[in-house]
Structure formats: structure tokens, C-alpha cells
C-alpha positions as CSV (number, residue, x, y, z in Angstrom):
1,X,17.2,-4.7,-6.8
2,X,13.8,-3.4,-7.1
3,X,11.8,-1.2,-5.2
4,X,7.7,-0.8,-4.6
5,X,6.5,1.9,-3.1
6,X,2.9,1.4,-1.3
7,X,1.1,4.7,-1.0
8,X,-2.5,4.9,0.8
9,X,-5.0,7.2,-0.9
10,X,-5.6,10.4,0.9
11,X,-7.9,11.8,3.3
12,X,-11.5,11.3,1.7
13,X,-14.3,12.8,2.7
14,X,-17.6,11.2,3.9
15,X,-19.7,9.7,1.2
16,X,-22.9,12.3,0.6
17,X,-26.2,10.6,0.5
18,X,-26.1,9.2,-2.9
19,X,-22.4,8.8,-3.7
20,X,-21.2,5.7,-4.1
21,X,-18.1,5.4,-1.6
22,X,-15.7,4.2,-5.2
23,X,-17.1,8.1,-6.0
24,X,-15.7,9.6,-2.3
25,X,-13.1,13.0,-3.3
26,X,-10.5,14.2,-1.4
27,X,-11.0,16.7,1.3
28,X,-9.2,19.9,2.0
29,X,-6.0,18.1,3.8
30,X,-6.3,15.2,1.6
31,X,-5.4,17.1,-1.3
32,X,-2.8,19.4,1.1
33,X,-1.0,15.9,2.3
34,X,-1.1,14.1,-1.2
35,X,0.7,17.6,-2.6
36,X,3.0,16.7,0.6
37,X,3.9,13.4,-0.2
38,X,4.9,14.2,-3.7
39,X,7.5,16.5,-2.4
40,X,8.8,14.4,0.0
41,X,9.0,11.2,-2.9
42,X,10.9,14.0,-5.2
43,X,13.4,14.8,-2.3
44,X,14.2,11.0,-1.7
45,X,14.3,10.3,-5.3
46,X,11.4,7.3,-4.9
47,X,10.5,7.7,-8.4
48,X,8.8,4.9,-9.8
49,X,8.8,3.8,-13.2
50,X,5.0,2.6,-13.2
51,X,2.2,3.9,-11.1
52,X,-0.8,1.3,-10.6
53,X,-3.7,3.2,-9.5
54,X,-7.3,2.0,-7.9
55,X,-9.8,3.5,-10.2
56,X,-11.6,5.2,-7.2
57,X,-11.9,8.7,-7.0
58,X,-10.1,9.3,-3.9
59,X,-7.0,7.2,-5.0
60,X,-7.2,9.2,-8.4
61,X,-6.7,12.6,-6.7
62,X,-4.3,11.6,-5.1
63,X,-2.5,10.2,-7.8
64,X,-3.2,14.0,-9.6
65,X,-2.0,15.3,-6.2
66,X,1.5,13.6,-6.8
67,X,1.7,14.1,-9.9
68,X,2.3,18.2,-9.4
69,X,4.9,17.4,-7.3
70,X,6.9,14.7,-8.8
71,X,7.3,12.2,-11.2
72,X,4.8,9.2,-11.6
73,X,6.0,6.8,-14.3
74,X,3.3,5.5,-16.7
75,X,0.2,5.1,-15.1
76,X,-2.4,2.1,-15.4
77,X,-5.8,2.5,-13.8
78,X,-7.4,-0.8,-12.2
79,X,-11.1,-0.8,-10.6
80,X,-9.6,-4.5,-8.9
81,X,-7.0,-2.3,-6.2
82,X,-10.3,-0.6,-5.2
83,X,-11.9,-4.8,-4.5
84,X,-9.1,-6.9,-4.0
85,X,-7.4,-8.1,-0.9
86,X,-3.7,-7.9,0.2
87,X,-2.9,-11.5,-2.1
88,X,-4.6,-9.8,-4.9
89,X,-2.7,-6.5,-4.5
90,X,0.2,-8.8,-4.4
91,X,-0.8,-10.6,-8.0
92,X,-1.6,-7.1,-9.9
93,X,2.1,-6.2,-8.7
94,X,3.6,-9.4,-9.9
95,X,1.7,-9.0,-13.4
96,X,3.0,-5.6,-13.9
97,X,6.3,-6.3,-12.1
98,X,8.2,-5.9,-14.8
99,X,9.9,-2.3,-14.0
100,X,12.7,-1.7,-11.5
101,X,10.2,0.2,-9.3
102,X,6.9,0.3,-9.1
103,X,3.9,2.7,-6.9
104,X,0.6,1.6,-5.8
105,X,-1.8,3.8,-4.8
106,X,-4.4,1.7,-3.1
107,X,-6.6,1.4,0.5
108,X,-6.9,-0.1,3.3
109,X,-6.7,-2.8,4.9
110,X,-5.1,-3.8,1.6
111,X,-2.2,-1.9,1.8
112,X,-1.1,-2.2,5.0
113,X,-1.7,-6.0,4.7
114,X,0.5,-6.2,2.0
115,X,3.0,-4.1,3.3
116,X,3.1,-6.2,6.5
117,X,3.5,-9.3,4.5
118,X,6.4,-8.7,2.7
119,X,8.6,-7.1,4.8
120,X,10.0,-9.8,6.5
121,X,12.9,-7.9,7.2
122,X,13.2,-3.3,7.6
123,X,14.5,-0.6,9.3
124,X,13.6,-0.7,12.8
125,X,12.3,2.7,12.8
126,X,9.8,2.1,9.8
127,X,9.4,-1.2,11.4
128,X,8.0,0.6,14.3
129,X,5.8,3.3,12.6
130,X,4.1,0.8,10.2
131,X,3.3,-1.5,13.2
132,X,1.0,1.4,14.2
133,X,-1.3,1.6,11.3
134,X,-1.2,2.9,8.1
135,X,-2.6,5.9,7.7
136,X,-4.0,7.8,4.8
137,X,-1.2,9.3,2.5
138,X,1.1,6.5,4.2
139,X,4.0,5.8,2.2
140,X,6.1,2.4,2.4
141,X,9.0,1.4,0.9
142,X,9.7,-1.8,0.0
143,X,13.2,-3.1,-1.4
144,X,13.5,-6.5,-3.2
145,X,16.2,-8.2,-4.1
146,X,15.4,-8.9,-7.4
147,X,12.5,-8.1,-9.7
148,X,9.1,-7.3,-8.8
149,X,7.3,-10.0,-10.6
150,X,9.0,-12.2,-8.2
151,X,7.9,-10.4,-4.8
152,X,6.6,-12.2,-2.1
153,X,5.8,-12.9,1.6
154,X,8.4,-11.8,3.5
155,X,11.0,-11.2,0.9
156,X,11.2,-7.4,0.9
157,X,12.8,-5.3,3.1
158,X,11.4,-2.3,4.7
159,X,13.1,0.4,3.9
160,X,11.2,3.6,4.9
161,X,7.8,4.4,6.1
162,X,6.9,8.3,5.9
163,X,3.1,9.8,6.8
164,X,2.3,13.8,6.1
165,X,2.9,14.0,10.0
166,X,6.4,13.0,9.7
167,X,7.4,15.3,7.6
């Protein structure tokens, strides 16, 4: 069994007149619900082994955000979660699927996407929650059967689905 954890970057705020939106920080809550989410990944024990990680800012601070609160894994850095779609997500995962658990810290649509397609099966209660959008700092968790470089549409199972106003 494997698990991925799917983690949407935190609140940003709005891109300044001459920043890039790859180069959008965290605002205020952002950093408040990332801090959040690390605590609540400690208390549940959804530690991953590797942390992939979109190379833009926002993603990145979360990532740090986490990182006070809990344990990350080894962490690779790609500039492709910040550009790909869900299917690409999906490859990067299957390249690096090698561990027994594994956390992306992504955006959306892309995360949601993905989360939607391979959860063909989940607790109804996640079920529910993630059928209402993914919001920033969204965490889902995703159980597989066997290992993560095999993962695919609709073969994971939906295990939990926690925002920073659930908890």
C-alpha cells in the first residue's frame, strides 16, 4: 500500500505590477494555514517520504510553512507542477513513485483534477468535501494499493480530505 498526499499551495497574494504570478508569496493566512496543515499532517502521521514541490514561490512557502510543523521527506523542486496539467502531475508522480508515500504541493486546477481522477473509490465524507472544490492549503489523501509508480485513473482510494477550515 502506498499513499500520496495532494496538498494545494496556500493563500497567495495578488501579483504586484511587475511580479511575475510563478513570483506571487504567501499572504498573512497563507502562511497561518500552511503552519496549520503541518500540524494537522504530524497529528495523523501523513508523513511522506518525498516531497515534490512546484518551484513557484507560493508553493515553496508553503512547503517552508510545513516544514516547521512536521516532517517532509526529501524534497525535489520542479518548475513543470507550476505548467503541467492533471496527466502531467500524474507522470512526475509515477517517475518519482518509487517511495511508499509521497506529497505534492502543486495548484490548481491541477490538483484537484488529479485528485478527482484517481479516486475512483473514498470515504464518503471526503468524497463530499472534495466534490466542492479544492481550496488553497487543501489536503487529499490518496491510498493505493500498491506502489506509486503504478497509480492511475481511478485506482486510489480517497481516504481523507482536510482544509484549514476543518480543522
Amino acid at each position: 500500500m502506498s499513499r500520496l498526499y495532494l496538498l494545494r499551495h496556500a493563500k497567495a497574494g495578488w501579483a504586484l505590477p511587475g511580479v511575475r504570478d510563478f513570483d506571487r508569496p504567501l499572504d498573512e493566512s497563507g502562511m497561518a494555514d500552511a503552519e496549520v496543515m503541518g500540524d494537522a499532517m504530524r497529528a495523523r502521521n501523513y508523513v511522506p517520504d518525498v516531497t515534490l514541490c512546484s518551484n513557484a514561490k507560493r508553493a515553496r512557502q508553503t512547503l517552508e510553512g510545513l516544514a516547521g510543523r512536521t516532517d517532509t521527506g526529501r524534497v525535489l523542486f520542479f518548475d513543470t507542477l507550476y505548467s503541467e496539467d492533471a496527466a502531467g502531475y500524474l507522470d512526475i508522480i509515477r517517475r518519482n513513485g518509487g517511495a511508499d508515500s509521497l506529497l505534492v504541493i502543486g495548484h490548481n486546477p491541477m490538483t484537484e483534477d488529479l485528485a478527482m481522477a484517481v479516486s475512483g473509490d473514498g470515504d464518503e465524507t471526503a468524497r463530499g468535501m472534495l466534490n466542492h472544490g479544492f481550496p488553497t492549503s487543501g489536503l487529499a489523501v490518496v491510498r493505493f494499493p500498491g506502489n506509486l509508480g503504478e497509480a492511475g485513473q481511478g485506482n486510489g482510494y480517497l481516504e481523507a480530505f482536510l482544509t484549514p477550515a476543518d480543522l
